[in-house]
N, C-alpha and C positions, 0 to 999 in steps of 0.2 A: 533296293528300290524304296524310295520316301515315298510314305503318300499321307498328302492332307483330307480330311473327312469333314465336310463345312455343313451343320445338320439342323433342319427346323424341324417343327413339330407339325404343321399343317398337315403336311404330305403323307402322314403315317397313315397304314390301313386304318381303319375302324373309329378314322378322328372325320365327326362333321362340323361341329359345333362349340361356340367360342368357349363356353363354360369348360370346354375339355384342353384349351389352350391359353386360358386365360391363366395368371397367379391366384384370385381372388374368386374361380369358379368352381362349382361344389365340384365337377368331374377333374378338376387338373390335374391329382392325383393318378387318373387313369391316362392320361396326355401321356405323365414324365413315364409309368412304366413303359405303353406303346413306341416312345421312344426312345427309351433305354434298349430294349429287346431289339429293333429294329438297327442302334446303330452296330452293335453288339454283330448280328447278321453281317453285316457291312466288315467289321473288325475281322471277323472271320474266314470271308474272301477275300480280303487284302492279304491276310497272312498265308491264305492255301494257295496263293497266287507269287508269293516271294517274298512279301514288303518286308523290307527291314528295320523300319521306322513308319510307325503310323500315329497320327496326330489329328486329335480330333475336338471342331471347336463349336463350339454350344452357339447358334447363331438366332434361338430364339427370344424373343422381346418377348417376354408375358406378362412381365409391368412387375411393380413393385422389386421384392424380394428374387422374384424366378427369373426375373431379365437376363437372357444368356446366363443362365442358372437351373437348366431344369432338368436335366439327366442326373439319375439315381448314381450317384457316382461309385457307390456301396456293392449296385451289382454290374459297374459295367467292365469290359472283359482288359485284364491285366496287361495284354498284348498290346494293347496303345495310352499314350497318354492323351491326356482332356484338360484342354481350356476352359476355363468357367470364370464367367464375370467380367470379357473384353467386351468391348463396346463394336456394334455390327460392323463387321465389314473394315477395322481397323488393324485387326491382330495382324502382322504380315512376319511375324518371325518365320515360321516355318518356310515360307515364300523365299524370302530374304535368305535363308542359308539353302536353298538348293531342293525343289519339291518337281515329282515325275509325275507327279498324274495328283488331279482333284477328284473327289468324289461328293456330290449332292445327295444327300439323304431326306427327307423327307419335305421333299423341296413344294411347292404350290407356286399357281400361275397369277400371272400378271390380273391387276384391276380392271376389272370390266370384262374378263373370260367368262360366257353365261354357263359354261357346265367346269369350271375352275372352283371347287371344294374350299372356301374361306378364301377365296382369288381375294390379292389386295397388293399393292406394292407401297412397300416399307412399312407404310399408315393406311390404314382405310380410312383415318377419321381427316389427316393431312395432305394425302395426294390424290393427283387422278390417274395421269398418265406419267412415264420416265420414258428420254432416249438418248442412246449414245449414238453421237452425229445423226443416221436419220434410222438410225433401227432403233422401232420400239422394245421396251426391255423391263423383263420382269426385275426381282431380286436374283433370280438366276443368273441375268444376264450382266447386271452390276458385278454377282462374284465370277464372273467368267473374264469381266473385264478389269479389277483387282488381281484376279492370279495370274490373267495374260500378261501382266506390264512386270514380268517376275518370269515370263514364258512358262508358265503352270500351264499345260491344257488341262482340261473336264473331261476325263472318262466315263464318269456312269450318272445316271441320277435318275432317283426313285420318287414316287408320287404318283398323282391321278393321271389318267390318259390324257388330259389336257394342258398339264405340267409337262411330262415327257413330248410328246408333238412340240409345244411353246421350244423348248431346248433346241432338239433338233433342225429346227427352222433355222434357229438362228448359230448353231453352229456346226449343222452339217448332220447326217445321217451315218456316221463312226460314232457318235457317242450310245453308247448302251444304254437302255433302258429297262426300270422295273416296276412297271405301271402295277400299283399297289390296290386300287379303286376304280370306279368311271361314275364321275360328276354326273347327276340328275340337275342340278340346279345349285348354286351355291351354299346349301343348306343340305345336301344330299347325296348319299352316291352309293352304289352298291359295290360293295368292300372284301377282299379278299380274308379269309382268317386268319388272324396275324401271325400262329405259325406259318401259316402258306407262302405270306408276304414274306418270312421273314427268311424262308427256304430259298425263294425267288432271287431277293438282295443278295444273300450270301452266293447265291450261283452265279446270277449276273455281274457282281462286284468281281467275281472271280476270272470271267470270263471279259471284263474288260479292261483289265490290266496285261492281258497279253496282245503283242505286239503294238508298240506304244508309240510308234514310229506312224503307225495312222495318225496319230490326234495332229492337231496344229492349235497351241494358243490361240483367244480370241483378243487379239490387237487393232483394232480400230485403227484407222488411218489419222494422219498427221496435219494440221491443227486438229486438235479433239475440242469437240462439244458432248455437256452432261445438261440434259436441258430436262426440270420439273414442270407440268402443268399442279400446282397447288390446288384447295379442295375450296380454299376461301384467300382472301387475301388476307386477313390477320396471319395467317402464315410464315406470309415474306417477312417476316419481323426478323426471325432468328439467321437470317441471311443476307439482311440487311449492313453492308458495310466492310461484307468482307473482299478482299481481295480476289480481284479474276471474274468475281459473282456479277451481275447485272439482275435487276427486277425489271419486268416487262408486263403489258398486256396487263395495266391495272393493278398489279401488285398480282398476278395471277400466274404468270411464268415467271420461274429462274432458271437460269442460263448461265453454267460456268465452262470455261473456254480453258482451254491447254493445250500443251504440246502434246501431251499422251492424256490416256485416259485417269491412270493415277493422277497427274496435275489436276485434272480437273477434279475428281473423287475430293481427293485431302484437302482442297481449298472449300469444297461444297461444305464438307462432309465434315471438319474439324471444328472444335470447341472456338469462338472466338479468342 
């Protein structure tokens, strides 16, 4: 059994605050262990569960130096290997040679969730809203629709009660969940103890790799749309010109069109 581990920082217990997720914040230091330990939990019920290959890829942006760089690579657990330093939402090796189940680790909910724990999608400085064809979609749902186009379904995913619900919604009540927190307000939440959470993941990660024949990839129907509401129109700049893209609504929406959802991701989503 493969299985990929696609992991942010937001979602972990005992994280509210940006200083703890940022590169450049006096707490970040306590962000990377919270999320070393937690993916670590995760590694550990994949392996009590069969995996044979586990692969796990660093998917938080903390700017500067930490960008998909911020797991303690020093203590995390030998059982799988770690990506560090791809660019979000681009890495598809694991995908690409053949992967049975995803797992979301410390995943956080879509922009504009009022009890979502640092809720933001991609940018909070650059987006508002994201959706594929007419389902609205966190970053969740973006990697849901990357590993569908590869038939990868989402098994588990860990985070606040409002993360876990946001998943569900949108791919069905088969995916496991391991609500780590519950949102007061985006600056707030009352937190499980990180061993607790971290007992949790590993049970639940364990518990959701058995019988794998529930899941169903998230494949979006055929013409696909990946459509951004932008936070300002200076924005639309860096999507200006490229193939597939359209600008709309003032420089305010972009709009990439494909045949699948990949098509549109890679054309949105890639370097000029």
């Amino acid at each position: 059994m493969r299985i990929t581990i696609w992991v942010d920082m937001e979602g972990m217990a005992g994280i509210h605050n940006w200083d703890q997720v940022n590169f450049d914040g006096r707490l970040y230091h306590e962000g990377r262990v919270l999320m070393t330990n937690e993916v670590n939990a995760a590694v550990r019920g994949a392996h009590k569960a069969g995996a044979t290959e586990i692969i796990v890829i660093d998917c938080h942006g903390a700017g500067g130096a930490g960008s998909f760089n911020s797991l303690l690579l020093n203590d995390c657990d030998p059982r799988a290997e770690y990506v560090l330093g791809a660019r979000w939402m681009r890495y598809t090796k694991p995908l690409e040679q053949g992967c049975d189940a995803a797992l979301l680790v410390g995943a956080h909910a879509m922009a504009g969730t009022p009890d979502g724990v640092l809720c933001h999608t991609v940018s909070s400085e650059a987006w508002y809203n994201a959706w594929i064809n007419n389902d609205l979609v966190g970053e969740s749902g973006i990697c849901a629709g990357v590993c569908g186009n590869w038939d990868c379904p989402v098994a588990f995913v860990s985070g606040d009660v409002a993360t876990c619900s946001e998943v569900q919604k949108l791919l069905g009540e088969q995916i496991v969940t391991a609500p780590t927190k519950v949102g007061t307000y985006r600056y707030a939440a009352q937190h499980l103890a990180p061993s607790v959470a971290c007992d949790l993941i590993e049970t639940r990660v364990q518990a959701s790799l058995k019988n794998l024949a529930r899941l169903k990839p998230y494949k979006p129907s055929s013409p696909t749309t990946f459509k951004v509401m932008l936070a300002s129109p200076d924005r639309a700049l860096e999507f200006r010109g490229k193939p597939g893209v359209e600008i709309t609504d003032n420089d305010r929406t972009v709009i990439s069109r494909g045949e699948n959802f990949w098509q549109c991701w890679d054309q949105f989503w890639t370097h000029k």
